[in-house]
Each structure stands twice: as structure tokens, then as C-alpha cells.
N, C-alpha and C positions, 0 to 999 in steps of 0.2 A: 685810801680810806673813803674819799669820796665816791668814788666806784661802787664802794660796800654801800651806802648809806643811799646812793641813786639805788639800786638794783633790788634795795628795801623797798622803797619807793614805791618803785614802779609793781613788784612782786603782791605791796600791798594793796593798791588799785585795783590792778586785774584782781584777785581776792574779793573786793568790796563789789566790782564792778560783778561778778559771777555769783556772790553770796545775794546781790541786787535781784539778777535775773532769777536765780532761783526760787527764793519768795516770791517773786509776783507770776512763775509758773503755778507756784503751790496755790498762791490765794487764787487764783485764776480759775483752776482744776478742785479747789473749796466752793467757789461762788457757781461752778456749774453745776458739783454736784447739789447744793440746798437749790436749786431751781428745778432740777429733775425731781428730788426730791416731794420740793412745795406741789409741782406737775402731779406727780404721781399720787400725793393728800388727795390736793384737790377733784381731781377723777372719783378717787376711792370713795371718799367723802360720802355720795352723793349715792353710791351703794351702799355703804354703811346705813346712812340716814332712813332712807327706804327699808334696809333689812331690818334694821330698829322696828320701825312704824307697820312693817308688818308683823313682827311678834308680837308687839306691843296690844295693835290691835286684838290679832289673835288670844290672848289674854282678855278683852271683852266679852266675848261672844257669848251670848244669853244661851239657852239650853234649847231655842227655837231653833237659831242663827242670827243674822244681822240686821233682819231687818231692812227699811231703807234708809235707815238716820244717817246724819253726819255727824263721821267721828272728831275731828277736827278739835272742837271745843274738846271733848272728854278728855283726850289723847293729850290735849297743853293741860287742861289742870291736873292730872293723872302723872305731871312731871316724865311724862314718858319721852318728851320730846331732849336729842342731849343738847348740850348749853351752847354749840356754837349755831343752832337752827334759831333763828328771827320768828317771832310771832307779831301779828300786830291785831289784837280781837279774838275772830278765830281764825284768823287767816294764818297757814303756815308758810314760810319763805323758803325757797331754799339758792342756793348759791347762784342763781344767775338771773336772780331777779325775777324769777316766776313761782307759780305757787303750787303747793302739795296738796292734795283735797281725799279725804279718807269718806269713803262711801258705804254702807251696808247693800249688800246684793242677794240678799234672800239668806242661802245657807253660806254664800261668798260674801266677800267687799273689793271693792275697788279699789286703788292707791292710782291720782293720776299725779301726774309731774309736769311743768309746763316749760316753755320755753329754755328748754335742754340745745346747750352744740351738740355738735355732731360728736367729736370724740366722747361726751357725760352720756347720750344720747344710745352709743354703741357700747360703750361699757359696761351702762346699765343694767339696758334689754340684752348683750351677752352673760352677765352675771346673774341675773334674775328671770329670765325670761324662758326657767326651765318648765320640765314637763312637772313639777309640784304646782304649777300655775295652771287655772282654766283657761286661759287665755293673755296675751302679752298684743297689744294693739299699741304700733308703731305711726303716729301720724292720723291715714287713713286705712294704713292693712293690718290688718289681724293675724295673728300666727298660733295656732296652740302645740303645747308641746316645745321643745330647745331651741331657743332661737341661734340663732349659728351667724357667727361674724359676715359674713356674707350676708343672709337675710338683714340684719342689725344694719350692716352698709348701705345695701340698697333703699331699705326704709327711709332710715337719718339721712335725709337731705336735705335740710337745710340750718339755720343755725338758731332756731327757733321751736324746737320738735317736738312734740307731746308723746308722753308713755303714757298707757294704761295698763295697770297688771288689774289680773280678775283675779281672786284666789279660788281654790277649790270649794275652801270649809274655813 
């Protein structure tokens, strides 16, 4: 009987000892994915935001065009801005510590973005940096028309990047 009682034992060790590993496989393969995940927010984010502030704007536009005002102020009291963008004045924040600045350009406006990495930087200008744009200025070059992951690359070089989109209308 002792036999029976060791071989319990041991049976339920190995048991405890493999139910052990298996959880901390699972939590392991949980904690990677909410980090790709938060990854992949925080990218999107920053197109979201932008795409926002460009309808949003869009939604201003007097019957002339834009103007050369700064939309900035209107755009925060206007509640257009959503709840997790930082204002401080009329200054808009956005996730890396630099700022968003809305511009009127005659029949267009400007959206710039400042201090973008390289991955926010190419995500951006590849998601928004189509031909509905006058022009998408990466840095110091200008591109009008689709900006293409390539172009977006070569531009974004370094971790500190400036976008500018021009809109059409």
C-alpha cells in the first residue's frame, strides 16, 4: 500500500509541477499579446487623432476657405479634440511629447505634428499621406500624392520627425 500511496505522490507532483508550467506559458503568451496590442493602440492612435482633426476641422471651413487663422483654440473648445489628447492653452499634445498645430491655408489648412518616431512618423504619412492630400511634407521633403512605405522610410529619419499634411479644401 505504500507503493500505491508513493506513486500518488509522485503522479501528483509531476501534475502540479506541468499544470505550474502551463500557466505561466499562458500568462506569458497573455502579457505579449496586451503589449503588441498597447504597440499597435499606440501607432494607431496618432492616425486616429489626426484623422479626427482633420474632419473635425473640415467641419469649420467658412464659405471663403480657411483663411490663415489658427484652428487650435476653436478645435479644443469645439470639444472636437477626443479625451485622451492633452491640451494645455491652445496648445495640442500629442503622444510623444510634441505638438499638433492646425493652420488655415487659403482654400486648404495645414495639420503639423512634431516630434514623431520613426515607426508614428511612417505610419502616419503611410496612412494619411494619400493623394486626397495637397501635399504630405516629411521633415524637409515634400511628397504630393501617396506616400508609399518606402518614401515614409526614407524621410523618417530620425526620432524626432515633423509631418505636415496640407489639405486640398
Amino acid at each position: 500500500m505504500k507503493n500505491m500511496n508513493m506513486k500518488r505522490g509522485i503522479a501528483n507532483i509531476t501534475d502540479s509541477l506541468s499544470s505550474l508550467g502551463i500557466m505561466l506559458v499562458l500568462i506569458a503568451a497573455v502579457m505579449a499579446l496586451v503589449y503588441m496590442g498597447y504597440s499597435k493602440y499606440y501607432a494607431t492612435n496618432e492616425v486616429t487623432v489626426i484623422s479626427n482633426l482633420i474632419n473635425e476641422t473640415k467641419n469649420m471651413r467658412a464659405s471663403n476657405g480657411y483663411g490663415t487663422s489658427d484652428y487650435n483654440q476653436a478645435l479644443i473648445n469645439a470639444g472636437a479634440l477626443p479625451s485622451t489628447v492633452a491640451t494645455s492653452g491652445s496648445t495640442i499634445n500629442n503622444r510623444s511629447g510634441g505638438t499638433i498645430t492646425v493652420k488655415g491655408a487659403g482654400v486648404g489648412f495645414t495639420i503639423t505634428d512634431t516630434m514623431l518616431s520613426n515607426k508614428d512618423c511612417i505610419n502616419l504619412t503611410q496612412k494619411l499621406g494619400t493623394s486626397e492630400m495637397a501635399s504630405t511634407k516629411i521633415n524637409s521633403q515634400s511628397f504630393t500624392g501617396e506616400v508609399t512605405a518606402v518614401m515614409a522610410t526614407t524621410a523618417c529619419t530620425t526620432d524626432q520627425n515633423t509631418v505636415v499634411f496640407t489639405t486640398k479644401s
